[in-house]
PDB file of N, H, CA, C and O in Angstrom:
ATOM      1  N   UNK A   1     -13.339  -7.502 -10.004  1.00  0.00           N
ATOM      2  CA  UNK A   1     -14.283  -7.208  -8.952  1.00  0.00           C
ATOM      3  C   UNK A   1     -15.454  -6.435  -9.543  1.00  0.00           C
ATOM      4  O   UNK A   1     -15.415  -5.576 -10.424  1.00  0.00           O
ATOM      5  N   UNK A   2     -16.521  -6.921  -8.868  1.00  0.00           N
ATOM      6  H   UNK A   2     -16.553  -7.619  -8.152  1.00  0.00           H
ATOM      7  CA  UNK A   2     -17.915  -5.867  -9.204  1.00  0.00           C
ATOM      8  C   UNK A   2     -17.996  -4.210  -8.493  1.00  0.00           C
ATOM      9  O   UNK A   2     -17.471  -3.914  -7.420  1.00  0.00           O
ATOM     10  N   UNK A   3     -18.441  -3.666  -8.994  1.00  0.00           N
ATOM     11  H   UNK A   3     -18.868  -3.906  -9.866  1.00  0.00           H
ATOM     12  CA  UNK A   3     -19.295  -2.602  -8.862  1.00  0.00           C
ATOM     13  C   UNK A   3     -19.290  -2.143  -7.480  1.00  0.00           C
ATOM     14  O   UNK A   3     -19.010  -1.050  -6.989  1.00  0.00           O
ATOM     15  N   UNK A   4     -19.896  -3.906  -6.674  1.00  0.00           N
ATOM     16  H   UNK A   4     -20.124  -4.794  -7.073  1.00  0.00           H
ATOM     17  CA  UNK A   4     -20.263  -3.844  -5.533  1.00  0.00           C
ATOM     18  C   UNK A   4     -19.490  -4.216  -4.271  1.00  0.00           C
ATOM     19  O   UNK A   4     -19.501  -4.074  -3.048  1.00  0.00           O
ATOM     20  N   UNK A   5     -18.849  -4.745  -5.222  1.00  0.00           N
ATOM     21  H   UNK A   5     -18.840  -4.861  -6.215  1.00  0.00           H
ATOM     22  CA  UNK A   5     -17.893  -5.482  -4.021  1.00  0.00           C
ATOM     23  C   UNK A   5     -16.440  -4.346  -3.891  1.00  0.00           C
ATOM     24  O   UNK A   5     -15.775  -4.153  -2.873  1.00  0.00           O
ATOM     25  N   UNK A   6     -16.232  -3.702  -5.284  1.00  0.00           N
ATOM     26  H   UNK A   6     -16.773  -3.858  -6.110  1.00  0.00           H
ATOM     27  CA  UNK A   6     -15.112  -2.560  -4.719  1.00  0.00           C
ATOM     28  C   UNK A   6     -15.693  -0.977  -3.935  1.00  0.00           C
ATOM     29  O   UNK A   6     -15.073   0.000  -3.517  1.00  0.00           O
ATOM     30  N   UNK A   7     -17.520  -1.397  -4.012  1.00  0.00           N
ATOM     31  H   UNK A   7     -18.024  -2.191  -4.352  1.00  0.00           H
ATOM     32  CA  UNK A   7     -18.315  -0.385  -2.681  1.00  0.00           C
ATOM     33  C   UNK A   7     -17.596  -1.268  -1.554  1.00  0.00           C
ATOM     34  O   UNK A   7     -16.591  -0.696  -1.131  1.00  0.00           O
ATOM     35  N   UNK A   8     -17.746  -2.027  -1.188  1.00  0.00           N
ATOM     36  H   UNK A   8     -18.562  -2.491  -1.532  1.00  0.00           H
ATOM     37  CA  UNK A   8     -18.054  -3.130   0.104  1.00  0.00           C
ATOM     38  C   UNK A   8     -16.423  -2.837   0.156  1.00  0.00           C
ATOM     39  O   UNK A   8     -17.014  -1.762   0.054  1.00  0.00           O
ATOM     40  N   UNK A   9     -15.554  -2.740   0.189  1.00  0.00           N
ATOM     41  H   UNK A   9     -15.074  -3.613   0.272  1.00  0.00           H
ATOM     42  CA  UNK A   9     -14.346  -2.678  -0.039  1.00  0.00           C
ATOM     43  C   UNK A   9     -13.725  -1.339   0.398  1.00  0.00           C
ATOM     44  O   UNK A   9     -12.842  -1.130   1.230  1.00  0.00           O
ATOM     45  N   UNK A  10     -14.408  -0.499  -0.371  1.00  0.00           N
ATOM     46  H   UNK A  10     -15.126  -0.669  -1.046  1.00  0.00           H
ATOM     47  CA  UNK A  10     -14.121   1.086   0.221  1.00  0.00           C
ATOM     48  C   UNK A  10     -14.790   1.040   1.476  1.00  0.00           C
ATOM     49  O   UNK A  10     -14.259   1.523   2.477  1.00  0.00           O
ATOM     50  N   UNK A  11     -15.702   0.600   1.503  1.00  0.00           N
ATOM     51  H   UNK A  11     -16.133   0.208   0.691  1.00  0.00           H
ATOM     52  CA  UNK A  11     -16.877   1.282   3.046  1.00  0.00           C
ATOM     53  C   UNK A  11     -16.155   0.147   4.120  1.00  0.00           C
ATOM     54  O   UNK A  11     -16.804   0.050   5.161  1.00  0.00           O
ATOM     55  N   UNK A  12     -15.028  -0.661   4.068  1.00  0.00           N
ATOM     56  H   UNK A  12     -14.500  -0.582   3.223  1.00  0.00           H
ATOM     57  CA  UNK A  12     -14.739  -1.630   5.020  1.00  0.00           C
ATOM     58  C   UNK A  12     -13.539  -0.678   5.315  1.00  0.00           C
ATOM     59  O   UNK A  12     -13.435  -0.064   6.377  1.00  0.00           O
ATOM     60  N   UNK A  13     -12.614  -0.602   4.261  1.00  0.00           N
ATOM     61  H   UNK A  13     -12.698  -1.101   3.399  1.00  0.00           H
ATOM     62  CA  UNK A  13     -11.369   0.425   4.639  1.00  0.00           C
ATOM     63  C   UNK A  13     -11.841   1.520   5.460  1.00  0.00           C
ATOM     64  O   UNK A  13     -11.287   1.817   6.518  1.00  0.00           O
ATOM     65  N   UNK A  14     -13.237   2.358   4.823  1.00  0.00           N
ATOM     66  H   UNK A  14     -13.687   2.117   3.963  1.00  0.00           H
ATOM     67  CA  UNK A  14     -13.368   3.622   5.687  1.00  0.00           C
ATOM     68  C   UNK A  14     -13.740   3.315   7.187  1.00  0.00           C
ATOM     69  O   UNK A  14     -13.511   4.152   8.060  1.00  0.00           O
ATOM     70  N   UNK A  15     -14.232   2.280   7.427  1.00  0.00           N
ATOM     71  H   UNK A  15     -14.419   1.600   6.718  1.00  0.00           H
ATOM     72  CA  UNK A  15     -14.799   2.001   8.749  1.00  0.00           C
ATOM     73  C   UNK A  15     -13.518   1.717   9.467  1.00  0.00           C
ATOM     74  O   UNK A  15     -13.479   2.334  10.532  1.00  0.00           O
ATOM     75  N   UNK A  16     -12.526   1.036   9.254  1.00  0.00           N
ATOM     76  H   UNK A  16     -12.557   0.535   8.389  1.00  0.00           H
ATOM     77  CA  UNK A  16     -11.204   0.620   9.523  1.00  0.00           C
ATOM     78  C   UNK A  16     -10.604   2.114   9.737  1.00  0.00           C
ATOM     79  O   UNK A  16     -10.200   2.320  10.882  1.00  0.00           O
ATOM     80  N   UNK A  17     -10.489   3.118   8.879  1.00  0.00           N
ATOM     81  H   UNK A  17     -10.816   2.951   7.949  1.00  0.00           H
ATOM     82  CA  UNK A  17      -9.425   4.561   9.128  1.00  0.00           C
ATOM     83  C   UNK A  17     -10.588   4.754  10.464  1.00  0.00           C
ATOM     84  O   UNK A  17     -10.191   4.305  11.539  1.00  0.00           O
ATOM     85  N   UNK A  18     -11.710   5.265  10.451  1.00  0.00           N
ATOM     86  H   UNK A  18     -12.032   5.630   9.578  1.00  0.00           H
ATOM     87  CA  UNK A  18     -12.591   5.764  11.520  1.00  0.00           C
ATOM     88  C   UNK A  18     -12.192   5.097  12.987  1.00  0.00           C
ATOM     89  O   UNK A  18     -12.306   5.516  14.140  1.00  0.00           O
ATOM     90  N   UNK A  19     -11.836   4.254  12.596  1.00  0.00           N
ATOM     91  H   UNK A  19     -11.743   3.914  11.661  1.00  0.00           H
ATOM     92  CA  UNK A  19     -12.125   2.837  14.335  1.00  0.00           C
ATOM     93  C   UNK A  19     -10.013   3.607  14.584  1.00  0.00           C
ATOM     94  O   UNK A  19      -9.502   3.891  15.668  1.00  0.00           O
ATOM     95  N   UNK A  20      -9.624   3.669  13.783  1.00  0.00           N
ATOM     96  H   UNK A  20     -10.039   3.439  12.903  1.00  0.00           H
ATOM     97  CA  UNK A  20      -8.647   4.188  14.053  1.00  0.00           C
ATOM     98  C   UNK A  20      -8.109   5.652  14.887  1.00  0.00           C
ATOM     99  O   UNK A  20      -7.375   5.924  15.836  1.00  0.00           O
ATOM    100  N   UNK A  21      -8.923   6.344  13.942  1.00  0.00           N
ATOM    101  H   UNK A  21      -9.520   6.123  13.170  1.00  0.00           H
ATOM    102  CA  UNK A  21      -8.974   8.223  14.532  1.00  0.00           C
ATOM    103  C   UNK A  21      -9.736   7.738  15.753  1.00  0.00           C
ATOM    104  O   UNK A  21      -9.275   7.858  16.888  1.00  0.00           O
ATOM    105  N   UNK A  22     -10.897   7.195  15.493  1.00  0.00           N
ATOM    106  H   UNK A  22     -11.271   7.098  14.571  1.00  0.00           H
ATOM    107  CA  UNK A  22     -11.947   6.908  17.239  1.00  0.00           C
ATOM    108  C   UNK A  22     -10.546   6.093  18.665  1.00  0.00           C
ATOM    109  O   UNK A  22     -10.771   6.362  19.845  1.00  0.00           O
ATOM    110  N   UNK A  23      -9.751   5.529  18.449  1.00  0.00           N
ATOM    111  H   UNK A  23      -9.568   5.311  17.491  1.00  0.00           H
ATOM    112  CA  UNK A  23      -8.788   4.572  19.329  1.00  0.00           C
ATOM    113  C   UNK A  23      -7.767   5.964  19.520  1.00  0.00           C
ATOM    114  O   UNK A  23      -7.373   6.282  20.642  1.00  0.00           O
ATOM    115  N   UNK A  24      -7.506   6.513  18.658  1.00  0.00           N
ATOM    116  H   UNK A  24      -7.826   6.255  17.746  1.00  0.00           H
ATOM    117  CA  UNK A  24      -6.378   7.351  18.848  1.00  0.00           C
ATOM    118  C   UNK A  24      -7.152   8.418  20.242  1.00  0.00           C
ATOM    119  O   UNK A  24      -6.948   8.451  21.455  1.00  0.00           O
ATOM    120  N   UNK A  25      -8.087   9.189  19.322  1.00  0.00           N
ATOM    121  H   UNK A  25      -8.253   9.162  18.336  1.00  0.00           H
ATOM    122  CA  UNK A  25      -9.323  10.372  20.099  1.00  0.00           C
ATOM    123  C   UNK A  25      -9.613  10.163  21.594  1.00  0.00           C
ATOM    124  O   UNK A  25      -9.793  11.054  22.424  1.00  0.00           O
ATOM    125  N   UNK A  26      -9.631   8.685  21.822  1.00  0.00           N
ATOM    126  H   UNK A  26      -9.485   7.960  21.149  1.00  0.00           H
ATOM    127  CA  UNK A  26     -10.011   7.850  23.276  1.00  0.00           C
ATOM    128  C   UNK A  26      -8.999   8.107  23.686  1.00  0.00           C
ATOM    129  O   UNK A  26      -8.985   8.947  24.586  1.00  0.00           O
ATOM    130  N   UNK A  27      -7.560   7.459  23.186  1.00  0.00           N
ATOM    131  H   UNK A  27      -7.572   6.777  22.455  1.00  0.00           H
ATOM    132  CA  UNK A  27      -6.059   7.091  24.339  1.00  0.00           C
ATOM    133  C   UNK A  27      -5.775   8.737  24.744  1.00  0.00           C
ATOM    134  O   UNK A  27      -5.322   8.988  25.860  1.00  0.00           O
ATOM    135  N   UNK A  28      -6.117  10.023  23.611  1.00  0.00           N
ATOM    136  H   UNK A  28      -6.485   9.819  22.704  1.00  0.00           H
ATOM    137  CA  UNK A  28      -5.698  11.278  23.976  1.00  0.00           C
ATOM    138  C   UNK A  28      -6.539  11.679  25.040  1.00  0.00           C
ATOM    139  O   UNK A  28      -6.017  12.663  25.564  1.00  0.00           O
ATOM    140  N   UNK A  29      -7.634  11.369  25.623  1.00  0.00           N
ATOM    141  H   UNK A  29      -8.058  10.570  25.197  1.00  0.00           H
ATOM    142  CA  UNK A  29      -8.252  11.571  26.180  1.00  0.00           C
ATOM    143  C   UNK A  29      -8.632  10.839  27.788  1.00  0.00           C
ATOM    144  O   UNK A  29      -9.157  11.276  28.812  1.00  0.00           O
ATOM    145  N   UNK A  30      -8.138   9.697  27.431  1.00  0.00           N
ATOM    146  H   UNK A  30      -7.711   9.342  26.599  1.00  0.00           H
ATOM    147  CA  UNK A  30      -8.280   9.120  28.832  1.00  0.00           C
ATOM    148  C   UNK A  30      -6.937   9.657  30.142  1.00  0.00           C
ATOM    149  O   UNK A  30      -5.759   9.963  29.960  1.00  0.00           O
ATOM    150  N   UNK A  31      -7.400   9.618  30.866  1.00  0.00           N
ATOM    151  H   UNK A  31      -8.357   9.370  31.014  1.00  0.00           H
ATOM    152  CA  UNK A  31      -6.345   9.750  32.132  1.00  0.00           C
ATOM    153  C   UNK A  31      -5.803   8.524  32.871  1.00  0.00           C
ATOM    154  O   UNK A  31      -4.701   8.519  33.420  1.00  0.00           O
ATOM    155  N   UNK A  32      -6.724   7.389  32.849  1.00  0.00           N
ATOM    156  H   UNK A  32      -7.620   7.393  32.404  1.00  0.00           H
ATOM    157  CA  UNK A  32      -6.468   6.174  33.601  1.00  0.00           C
ATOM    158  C   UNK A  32      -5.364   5.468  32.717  1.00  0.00           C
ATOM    159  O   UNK A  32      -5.840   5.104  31.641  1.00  0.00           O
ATOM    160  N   UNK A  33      -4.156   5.201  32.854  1.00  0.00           N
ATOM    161  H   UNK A  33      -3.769   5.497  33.728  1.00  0.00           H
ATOM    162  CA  UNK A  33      -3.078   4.724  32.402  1.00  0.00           C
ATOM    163  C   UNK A  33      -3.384   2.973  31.696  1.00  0.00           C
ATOM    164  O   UNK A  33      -2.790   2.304  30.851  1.00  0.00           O
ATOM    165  N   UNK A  34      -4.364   2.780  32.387  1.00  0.00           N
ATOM    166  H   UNK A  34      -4.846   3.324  33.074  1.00  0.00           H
ATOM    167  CA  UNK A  34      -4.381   1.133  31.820  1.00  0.00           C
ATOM    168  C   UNK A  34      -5.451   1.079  30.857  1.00  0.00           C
ATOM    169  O   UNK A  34      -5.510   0.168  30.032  1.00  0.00           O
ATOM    170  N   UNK A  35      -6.525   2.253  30.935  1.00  0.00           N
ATOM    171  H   UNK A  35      -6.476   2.994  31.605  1.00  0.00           H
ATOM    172  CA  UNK A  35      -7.190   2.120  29.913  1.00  0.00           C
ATOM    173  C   UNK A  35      -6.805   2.952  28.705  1.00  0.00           C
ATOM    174  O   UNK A  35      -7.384   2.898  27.621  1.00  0.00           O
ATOM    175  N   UNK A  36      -5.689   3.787  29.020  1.00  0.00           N
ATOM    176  H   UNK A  36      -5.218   3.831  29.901  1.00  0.00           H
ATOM    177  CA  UNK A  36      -5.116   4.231  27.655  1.00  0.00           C
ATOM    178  C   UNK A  36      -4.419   3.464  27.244  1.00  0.00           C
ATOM    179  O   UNK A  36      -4.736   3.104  26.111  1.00  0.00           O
ATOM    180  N   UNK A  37      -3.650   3.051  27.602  1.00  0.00           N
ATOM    181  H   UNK A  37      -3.392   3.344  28.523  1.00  0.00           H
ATOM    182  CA  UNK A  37      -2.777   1.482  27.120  1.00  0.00           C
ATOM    183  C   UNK A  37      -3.708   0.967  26.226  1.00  0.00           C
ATOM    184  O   UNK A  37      -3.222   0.805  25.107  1.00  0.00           O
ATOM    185  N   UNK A  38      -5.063   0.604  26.344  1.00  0.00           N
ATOM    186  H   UNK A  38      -5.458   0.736  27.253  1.00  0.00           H
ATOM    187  CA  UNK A  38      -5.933  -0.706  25.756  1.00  0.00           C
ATOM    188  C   UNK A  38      -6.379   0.117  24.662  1.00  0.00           C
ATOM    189  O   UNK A  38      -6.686  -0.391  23.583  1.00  0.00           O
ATOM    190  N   UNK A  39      -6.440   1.550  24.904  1.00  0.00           N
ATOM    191  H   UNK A  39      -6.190   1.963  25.780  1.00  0.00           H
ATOM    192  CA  UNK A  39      -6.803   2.181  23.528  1.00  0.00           C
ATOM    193  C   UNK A  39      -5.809   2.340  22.746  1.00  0.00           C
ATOM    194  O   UNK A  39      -5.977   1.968  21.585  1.00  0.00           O
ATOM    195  N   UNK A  40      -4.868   2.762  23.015  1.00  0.00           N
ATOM    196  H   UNK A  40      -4.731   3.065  23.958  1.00  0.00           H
ATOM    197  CA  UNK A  40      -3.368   2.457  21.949  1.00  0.00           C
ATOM    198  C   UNK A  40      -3.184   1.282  21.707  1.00  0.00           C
ATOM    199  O   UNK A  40      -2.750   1.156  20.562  1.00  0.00           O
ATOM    200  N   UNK A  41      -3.304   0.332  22.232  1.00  0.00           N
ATOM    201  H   UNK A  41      -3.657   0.434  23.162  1.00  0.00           H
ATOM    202  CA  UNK A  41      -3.451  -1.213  21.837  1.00  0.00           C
ATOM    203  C   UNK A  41      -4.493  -1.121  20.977  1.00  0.00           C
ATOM    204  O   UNK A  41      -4.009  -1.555  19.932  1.00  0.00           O
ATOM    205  N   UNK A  42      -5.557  -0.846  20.772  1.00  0.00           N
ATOM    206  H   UNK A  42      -5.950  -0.493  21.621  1.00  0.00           H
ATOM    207  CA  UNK A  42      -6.641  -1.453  20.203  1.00  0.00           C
ATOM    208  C   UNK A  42      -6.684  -0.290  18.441  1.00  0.00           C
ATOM    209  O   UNK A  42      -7.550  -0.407  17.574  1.00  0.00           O
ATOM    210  N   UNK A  43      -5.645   0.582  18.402  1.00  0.00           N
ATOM    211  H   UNK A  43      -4.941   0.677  19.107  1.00  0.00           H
ATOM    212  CA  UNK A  43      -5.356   1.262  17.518  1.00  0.00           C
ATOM    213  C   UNK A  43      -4.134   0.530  16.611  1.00  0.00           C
ATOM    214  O   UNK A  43      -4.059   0.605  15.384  1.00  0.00           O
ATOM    215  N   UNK A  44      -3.166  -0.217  17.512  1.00  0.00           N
ATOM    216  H   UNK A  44      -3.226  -0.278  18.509  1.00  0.00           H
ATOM    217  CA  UNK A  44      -2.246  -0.731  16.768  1.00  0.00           C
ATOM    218  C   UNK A  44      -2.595  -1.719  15.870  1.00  0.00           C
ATOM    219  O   UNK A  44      -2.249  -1.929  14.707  1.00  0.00           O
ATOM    220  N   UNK A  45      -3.630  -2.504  16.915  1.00  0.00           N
ATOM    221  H   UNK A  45      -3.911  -2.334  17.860  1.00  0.00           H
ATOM    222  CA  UNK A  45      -4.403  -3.780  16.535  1.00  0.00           C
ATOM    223  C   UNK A  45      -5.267  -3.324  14.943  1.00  0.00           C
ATOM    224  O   UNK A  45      -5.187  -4.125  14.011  1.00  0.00           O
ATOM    225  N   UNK A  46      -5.665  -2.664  14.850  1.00  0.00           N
ATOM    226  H   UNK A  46      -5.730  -2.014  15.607  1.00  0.00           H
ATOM    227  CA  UNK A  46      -6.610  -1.968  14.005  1.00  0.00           C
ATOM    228  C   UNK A  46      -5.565  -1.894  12.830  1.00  0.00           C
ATOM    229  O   UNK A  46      -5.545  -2.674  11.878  1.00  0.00           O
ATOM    230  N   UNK A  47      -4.558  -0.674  13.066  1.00  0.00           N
ATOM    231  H   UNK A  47      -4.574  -0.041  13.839  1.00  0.00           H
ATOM    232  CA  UNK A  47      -3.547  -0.504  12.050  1.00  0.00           C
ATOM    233  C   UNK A  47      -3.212  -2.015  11.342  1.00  0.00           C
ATOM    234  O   UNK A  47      -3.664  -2.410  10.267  1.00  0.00           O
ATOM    235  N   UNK A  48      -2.463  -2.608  12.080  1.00  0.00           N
ATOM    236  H   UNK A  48      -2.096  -2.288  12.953  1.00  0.00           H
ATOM    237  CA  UNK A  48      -2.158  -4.299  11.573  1.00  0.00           C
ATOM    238  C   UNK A  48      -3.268  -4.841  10.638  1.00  0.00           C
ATOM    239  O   UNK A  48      -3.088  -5.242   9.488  1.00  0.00           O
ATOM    240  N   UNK A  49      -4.481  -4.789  11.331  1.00  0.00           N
ATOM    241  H   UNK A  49      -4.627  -4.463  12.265  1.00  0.00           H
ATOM    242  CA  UNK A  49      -5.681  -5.736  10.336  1.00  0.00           C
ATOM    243  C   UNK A  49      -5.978  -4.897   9.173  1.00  0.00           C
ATOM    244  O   UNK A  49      -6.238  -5.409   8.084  1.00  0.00           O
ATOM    245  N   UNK A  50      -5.953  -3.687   9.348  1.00  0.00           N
ATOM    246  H   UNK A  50      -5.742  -3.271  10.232  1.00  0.00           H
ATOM    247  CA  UNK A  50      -5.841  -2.286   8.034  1.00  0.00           C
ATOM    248  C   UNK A  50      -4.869  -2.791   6.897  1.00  0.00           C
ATOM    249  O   UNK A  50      -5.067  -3.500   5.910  1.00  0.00           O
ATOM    250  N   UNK A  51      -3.730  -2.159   7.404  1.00  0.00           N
ATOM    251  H   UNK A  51      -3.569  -1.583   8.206  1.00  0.00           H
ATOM    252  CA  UNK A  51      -2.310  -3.306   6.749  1.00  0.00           C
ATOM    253  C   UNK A  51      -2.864  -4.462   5.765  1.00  0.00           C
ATOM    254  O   UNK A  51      -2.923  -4.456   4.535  1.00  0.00           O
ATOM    255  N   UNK A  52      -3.277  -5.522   6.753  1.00  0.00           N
ATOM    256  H   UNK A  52      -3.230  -5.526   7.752  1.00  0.00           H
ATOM    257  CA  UNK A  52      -3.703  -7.206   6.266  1.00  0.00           C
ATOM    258  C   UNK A  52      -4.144  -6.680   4.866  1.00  0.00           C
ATOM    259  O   UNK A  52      -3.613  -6.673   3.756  1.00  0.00           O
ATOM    260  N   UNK A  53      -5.674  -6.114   5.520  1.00  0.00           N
ATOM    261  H   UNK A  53      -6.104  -6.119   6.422  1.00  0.00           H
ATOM    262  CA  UNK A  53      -7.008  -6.247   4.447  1.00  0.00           C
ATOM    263  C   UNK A  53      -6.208  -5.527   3.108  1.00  0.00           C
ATOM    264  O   UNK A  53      -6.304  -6.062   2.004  1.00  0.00           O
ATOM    265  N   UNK A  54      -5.195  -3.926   3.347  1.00  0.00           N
ATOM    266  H   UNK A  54      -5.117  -3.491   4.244  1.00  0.00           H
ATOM    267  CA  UNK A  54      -5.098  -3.708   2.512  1.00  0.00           C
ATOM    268  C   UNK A  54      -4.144  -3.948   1.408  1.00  0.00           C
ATOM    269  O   UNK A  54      -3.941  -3.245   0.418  1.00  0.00           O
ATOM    270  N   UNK A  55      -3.462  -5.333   1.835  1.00  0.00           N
ATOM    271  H   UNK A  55      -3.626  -5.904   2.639  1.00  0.00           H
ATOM    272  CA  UNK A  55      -2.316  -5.491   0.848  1.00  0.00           C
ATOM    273  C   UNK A  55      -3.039  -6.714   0.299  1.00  0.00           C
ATOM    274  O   UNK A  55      -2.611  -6.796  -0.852  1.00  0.00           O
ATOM    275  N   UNK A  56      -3.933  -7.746   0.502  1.00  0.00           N
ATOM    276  H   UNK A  56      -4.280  -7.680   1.437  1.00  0.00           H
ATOM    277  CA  UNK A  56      -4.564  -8.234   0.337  1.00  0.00           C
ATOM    278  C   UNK A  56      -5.382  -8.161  -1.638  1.00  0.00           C
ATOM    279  O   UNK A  56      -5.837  -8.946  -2.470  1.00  0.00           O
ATOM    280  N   UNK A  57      -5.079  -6.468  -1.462  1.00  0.00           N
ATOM    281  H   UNK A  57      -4.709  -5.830  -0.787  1.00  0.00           H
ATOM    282  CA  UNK A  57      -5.966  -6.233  -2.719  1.00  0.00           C
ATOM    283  C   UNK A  57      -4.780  -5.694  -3.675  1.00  0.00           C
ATOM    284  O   UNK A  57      -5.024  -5.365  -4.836  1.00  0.00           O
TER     285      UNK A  57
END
C-alpha cells in the first residue's frame, strides 16, 4: 500500500470509531424508546462494517 492509501485507511477507520461514540452518545441520551433502539441499532450496524473493513486488511 501507498503512503496514501494507508492515510485513506486510517481516516476511514477513524470516521468509523467516531460514527460509533456519536450512536452510542445519541441512544444514552434519547428518551423515546424507538428512537433509541435505532441508535443502538445503527451502532451495532457500524461495529459489524468496522469489523468487515478491519479484517479485510
Amino acid at each position: 500500500m501507498t503512503t496514501k492509501e494507508l492515510l485513506y485507511v486510517e481516516d476511514v477507520l477513524g470516521h468509523a470509531q467516531l460514527l460509533r461514540t456519536k450512536c452510542a452518545e445519541a441512544a444514552s441520551c434519547l428518551k423515546d424508546a424507538e428512537l433509541k433502539s435505532y441508535a443502538e441499532e445503527m451502532g451495532k450496524k457500524n461495529d459489524q462494517l468496522f469489523s468487515a473493513f478491519y479484517s479485510l486488511l
